[in-house]
DSSP file (Angstrom, degrees, kcal/mol; ACC not computed):
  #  RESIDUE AA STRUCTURE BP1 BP2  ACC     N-H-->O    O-->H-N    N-H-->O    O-->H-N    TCO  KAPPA ALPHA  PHI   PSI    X-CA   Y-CA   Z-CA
    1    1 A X              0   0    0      0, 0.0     2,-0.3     0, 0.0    21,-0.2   0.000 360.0 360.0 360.0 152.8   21.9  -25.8   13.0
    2    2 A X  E     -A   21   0A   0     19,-0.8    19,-1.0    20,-0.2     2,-0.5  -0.797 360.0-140.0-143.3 166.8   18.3  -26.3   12.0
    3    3 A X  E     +A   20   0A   0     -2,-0.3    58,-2.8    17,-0.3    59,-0.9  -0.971  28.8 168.3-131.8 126.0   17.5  -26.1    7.9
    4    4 A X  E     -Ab  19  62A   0     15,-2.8    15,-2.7    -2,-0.5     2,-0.5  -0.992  25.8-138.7-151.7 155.1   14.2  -24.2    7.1
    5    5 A X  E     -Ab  18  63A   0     57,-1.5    59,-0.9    -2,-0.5     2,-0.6  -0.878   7.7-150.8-125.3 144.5   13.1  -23.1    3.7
    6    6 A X  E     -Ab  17  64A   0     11,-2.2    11,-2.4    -2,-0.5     2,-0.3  -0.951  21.2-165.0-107.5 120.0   11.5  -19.5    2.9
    7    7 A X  E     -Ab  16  65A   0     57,-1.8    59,-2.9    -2,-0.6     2,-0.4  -0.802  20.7-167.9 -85.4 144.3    9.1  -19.5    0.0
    8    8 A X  E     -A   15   0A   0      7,-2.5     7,-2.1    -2,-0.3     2,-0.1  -0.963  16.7-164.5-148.3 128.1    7.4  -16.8   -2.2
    9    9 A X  E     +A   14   0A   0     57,-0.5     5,-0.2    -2,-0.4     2,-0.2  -0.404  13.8 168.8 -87.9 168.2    4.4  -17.9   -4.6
   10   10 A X  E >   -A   13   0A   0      3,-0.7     3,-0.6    -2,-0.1    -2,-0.0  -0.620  51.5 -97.9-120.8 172.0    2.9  -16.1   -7.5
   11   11 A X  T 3  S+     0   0    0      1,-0.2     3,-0.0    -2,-0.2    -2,-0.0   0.667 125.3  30.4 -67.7  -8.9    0.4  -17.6  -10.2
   12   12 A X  T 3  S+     0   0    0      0, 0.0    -1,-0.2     0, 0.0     2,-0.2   0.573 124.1  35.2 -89.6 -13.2    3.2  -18.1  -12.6
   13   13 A X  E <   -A   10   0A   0     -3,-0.6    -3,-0.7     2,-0.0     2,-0.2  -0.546  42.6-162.8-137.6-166.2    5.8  -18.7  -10.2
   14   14 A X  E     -A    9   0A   0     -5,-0.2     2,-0.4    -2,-0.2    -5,-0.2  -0.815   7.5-178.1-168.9 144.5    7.7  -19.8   -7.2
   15   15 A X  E     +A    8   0A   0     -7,-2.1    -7,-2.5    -2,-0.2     2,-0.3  -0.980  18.4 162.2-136.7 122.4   11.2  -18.9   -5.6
   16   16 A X  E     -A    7   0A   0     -2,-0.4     2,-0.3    -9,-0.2    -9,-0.3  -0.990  23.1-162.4-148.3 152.6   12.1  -20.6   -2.7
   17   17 A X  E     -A    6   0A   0    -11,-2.4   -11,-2.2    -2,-0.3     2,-0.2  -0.947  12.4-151.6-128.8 154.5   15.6  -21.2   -0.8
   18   18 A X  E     +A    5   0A   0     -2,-0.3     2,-0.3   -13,-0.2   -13,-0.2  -0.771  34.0 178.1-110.2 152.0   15.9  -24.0    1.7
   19   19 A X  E     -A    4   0A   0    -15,-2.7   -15,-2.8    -2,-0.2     2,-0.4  -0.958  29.3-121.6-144.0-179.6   18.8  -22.6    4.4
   20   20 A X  E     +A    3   0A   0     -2,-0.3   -17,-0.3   -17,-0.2     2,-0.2  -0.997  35.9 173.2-124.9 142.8   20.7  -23.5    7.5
   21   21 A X  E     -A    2   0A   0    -19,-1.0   -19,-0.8    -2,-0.4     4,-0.1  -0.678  35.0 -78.1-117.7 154.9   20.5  -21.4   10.3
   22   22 A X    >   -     0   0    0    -21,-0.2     3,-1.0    -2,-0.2     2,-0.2  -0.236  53.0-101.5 -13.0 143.3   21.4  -21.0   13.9
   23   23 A X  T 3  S+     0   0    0      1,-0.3    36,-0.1   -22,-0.1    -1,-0.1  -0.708 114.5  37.8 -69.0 148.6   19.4  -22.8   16.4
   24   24 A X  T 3  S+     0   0    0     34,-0.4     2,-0.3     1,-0.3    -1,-0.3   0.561  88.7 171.3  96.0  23.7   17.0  -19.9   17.9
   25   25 A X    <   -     0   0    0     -3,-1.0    33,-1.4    33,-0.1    -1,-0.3  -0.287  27.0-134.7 -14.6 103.9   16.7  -18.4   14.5
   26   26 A X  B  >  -E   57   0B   0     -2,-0.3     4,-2.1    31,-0.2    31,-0.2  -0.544  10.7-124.7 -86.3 163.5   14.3  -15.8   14.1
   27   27 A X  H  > S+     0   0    0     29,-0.8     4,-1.5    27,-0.7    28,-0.2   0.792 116.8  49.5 -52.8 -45.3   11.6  -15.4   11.0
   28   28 A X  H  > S+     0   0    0     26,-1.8     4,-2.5     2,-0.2     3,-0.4   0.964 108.6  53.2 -87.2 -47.1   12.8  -12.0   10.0
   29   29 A X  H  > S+     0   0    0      1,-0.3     4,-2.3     2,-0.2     5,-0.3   0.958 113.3  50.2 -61.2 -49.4   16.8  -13.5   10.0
   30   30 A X  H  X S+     0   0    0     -4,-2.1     4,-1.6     2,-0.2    -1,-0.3   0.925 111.8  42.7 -59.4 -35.9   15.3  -16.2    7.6
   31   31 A X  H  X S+     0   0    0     -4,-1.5     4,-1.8    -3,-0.4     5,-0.4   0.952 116.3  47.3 -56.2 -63.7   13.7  -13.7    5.4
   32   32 A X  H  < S+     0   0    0     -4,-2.5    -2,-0.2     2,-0.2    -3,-0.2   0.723 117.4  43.1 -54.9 -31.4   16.8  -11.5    5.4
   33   33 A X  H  < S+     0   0    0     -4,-2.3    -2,-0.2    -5,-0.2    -1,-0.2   0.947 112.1  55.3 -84.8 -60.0   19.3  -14.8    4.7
   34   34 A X  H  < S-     0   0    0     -4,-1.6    -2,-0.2    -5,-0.3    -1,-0.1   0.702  84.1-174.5 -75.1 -28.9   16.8  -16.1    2.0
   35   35 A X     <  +     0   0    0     -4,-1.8     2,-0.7     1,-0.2    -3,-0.1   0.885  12.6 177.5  32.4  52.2   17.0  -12.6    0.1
   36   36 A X    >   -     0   0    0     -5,-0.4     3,-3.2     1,-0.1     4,-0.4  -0.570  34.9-102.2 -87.1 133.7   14.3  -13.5   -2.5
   37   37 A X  T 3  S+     0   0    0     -2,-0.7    -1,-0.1     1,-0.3   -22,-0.1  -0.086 106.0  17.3 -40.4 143.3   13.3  -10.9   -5.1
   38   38 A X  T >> S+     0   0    0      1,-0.1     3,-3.6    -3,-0.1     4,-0.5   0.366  83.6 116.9  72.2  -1.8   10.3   -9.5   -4.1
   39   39 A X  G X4  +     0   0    0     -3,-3.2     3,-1.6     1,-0.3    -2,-0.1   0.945  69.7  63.3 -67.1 -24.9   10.0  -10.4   -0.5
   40   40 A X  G 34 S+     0   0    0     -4,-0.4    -1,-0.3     1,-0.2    -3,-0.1   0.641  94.3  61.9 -74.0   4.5   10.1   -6.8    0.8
   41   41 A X  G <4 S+     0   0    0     -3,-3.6     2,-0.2    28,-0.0    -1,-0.2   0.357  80.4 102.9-115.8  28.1    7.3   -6.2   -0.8
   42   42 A X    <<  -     0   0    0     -3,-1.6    26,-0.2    -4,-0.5    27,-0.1  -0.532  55.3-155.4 -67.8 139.0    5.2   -8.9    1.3
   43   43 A X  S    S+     0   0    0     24,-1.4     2,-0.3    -2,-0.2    25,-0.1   0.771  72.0  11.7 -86.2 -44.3    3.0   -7.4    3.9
   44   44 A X  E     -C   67   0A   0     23,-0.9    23,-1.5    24,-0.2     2,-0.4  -0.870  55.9-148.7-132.8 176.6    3.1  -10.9    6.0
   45   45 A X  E     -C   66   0A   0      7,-0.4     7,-1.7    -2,-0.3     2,-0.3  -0.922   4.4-159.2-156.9 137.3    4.3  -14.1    6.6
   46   46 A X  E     -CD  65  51A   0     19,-1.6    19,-1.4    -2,-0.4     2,-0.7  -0.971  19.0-134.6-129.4 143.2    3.4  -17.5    7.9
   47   47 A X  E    S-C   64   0A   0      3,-0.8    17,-0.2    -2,-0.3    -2,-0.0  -0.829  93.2 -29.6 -83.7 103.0    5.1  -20.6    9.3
   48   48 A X  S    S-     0   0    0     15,-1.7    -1,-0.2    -2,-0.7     3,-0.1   0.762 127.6 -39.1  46.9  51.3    3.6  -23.4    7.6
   49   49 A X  S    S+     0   0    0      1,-0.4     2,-0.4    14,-0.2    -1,-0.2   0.773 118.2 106.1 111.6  31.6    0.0  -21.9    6.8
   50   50 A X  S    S-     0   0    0      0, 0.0    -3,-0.8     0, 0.0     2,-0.5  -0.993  82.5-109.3-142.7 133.3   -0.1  -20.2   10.5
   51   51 A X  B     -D   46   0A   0     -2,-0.4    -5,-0.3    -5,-0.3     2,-0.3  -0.699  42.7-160.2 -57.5 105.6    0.3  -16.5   10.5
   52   52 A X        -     0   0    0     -7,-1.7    -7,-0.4    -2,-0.5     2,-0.2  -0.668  15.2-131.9-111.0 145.1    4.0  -15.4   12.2
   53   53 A X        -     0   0    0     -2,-0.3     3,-0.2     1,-0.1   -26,-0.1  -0.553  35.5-113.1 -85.6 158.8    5.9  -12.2   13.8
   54   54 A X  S    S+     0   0    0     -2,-0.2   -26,-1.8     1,-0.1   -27,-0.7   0.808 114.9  57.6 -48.0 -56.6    9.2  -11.3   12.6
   55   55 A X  S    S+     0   0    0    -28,-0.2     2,-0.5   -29,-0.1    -1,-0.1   0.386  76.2 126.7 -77.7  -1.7   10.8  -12.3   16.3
   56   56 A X        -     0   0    0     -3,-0.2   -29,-0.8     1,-0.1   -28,-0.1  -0.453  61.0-133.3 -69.9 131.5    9.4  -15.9   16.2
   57   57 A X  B     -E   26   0B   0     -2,-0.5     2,-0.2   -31,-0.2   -31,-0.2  -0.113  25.7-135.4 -79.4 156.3   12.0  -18.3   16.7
   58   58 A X        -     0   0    0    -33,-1.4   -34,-0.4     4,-0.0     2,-0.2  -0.728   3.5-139.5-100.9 169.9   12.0  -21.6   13.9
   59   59 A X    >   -     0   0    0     -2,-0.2     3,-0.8   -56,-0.1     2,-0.5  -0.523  36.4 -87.6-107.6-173.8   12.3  -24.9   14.3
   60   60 A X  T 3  S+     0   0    0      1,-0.3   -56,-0.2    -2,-0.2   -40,-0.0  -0.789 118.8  33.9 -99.3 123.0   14.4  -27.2   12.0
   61   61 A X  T 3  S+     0   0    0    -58,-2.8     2,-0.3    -2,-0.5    -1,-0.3   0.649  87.2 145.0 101.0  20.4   11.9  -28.2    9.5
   62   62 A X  E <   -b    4   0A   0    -59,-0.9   -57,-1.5    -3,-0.8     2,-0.6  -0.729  43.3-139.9 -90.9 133.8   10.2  -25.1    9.3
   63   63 A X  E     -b    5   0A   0     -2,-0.3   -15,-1.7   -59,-0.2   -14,-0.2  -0.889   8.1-156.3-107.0 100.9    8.4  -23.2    6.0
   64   64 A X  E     -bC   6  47A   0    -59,-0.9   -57,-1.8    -2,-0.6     2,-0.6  -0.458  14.1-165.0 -60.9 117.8    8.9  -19.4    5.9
   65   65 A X  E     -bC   7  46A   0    -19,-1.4   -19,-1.6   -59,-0.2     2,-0.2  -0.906   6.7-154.0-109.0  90.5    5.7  -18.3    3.6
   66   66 A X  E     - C   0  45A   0    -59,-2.9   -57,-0.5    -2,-0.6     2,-0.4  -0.725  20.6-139.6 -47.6 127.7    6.1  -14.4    2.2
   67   67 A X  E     - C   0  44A   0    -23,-1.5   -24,-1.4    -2,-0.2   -23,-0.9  -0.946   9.0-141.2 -74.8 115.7    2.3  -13.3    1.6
   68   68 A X        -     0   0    0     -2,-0.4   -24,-0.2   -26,-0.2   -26,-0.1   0.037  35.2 -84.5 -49.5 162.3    1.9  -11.3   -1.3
   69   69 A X        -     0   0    0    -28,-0.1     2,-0.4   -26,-0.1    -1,-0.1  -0.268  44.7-111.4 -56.9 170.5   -0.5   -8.4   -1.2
   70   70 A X        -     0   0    0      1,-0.1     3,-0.1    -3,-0.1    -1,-0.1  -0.917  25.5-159.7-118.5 126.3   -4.5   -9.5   -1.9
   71   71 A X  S    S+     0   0    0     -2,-0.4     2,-0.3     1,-0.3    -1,-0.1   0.838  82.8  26.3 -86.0 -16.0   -5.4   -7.8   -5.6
   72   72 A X  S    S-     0   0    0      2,-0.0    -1,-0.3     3,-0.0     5,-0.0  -0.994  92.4-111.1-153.0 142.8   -9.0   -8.1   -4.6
   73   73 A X     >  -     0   0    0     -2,-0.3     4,-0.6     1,-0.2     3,-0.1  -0.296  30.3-134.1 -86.2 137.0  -10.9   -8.3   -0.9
   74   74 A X  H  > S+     0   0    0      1,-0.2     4,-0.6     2,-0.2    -1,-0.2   0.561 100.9  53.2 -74.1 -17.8  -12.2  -11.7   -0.7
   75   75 A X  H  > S+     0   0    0      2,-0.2     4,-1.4     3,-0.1    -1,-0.2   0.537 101.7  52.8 -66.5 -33.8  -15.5  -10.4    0.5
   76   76 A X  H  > S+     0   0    0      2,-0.2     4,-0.9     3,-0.1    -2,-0.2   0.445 113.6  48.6 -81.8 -29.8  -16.1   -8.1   -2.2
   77   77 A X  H  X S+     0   0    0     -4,-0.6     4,-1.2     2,-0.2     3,-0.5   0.966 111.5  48.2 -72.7 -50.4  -15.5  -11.1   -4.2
   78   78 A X  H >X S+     0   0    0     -4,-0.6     4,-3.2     1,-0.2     3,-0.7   0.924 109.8  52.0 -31.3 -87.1  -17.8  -13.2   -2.2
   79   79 A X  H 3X S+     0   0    0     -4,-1.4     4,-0.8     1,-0.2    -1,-0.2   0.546 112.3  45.1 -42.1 -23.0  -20.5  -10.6   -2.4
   80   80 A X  H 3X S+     0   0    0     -4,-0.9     4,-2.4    -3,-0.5    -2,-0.2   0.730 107.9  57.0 -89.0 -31.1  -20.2  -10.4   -6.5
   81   81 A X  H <X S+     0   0    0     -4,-1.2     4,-1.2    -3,-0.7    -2,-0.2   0.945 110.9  45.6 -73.0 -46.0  -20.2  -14.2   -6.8
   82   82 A X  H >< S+     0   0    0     -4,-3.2     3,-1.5     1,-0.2    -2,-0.2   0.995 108.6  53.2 -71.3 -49.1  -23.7  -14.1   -4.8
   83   83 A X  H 3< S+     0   0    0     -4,-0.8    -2,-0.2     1,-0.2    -1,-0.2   0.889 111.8  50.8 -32.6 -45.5  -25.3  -11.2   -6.8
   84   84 A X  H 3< S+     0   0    0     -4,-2.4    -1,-0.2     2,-0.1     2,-0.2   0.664  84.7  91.6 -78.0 -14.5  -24.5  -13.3   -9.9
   85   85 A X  S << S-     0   0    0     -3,-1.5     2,-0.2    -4,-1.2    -3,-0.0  -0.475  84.4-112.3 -92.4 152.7  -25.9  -16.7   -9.0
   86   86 A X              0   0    0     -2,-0.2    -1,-0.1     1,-0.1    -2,-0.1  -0.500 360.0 360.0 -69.3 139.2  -29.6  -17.2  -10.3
   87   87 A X              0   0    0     -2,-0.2    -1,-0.1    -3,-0.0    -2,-0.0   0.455 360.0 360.0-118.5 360.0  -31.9  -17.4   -7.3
C-alpha cells in the first residue's frame, strides 16, 4: 500500500483527501478514489509541482495537484503590468 494525497486549491479554499492505494497506482485511479468536487473540471494535474499523465504510476508519499483552469493568460497579464509602469 502506498498513501498519497490529491489536492484541489482555490483562492478561498482547499479540499484535499490523503488515501491508500495499491502499489503501481496510477494518477488518474488517485483522482477517481479522491472524488473531490470539482476535479473534473481541472484541465491538468501535477505530482508535486511537476506536470503528470493520467497513466503515471505514484509513489508512497506522493501529492496529486488538480489544476484549475487560468482566468487570465499570464502574458497578457505580463504585457499590461509593463504598459502600466512609468518609464
Amino acid at each position: 500500500m502506498i498513501r498519497v494525497q490529491v489536492v484541489l486549491a482555490w483562492p478561498e479554499r482547499v479540499l484535499d483527501r490523503t488515501l491508500e492505494l495499491a502499489e503501481g497506482a496510477t494518477v488518474a485511479e488517485a483522482i477517481a478514489a479522491a472524488a473531490l468536487e470539482g476535479g473534473h473540471a481541472c484541465p491538468a494535474v501535477a505530482v508535486h509541482g511537476v506536470m503528470a499523465r493520467a497513466d503515471q504510476v505514484l509513489q508512497d508519499g506522493d501529492r496529486v495537484e488538480l489544476l484549475r483552469p487560468l482566468l487570465a493568460d499570464p502574458k497578457d497579464n505580463r504585457r499590461r503590468r509593463a504598459k502600466a509602469q512609468p518609464r
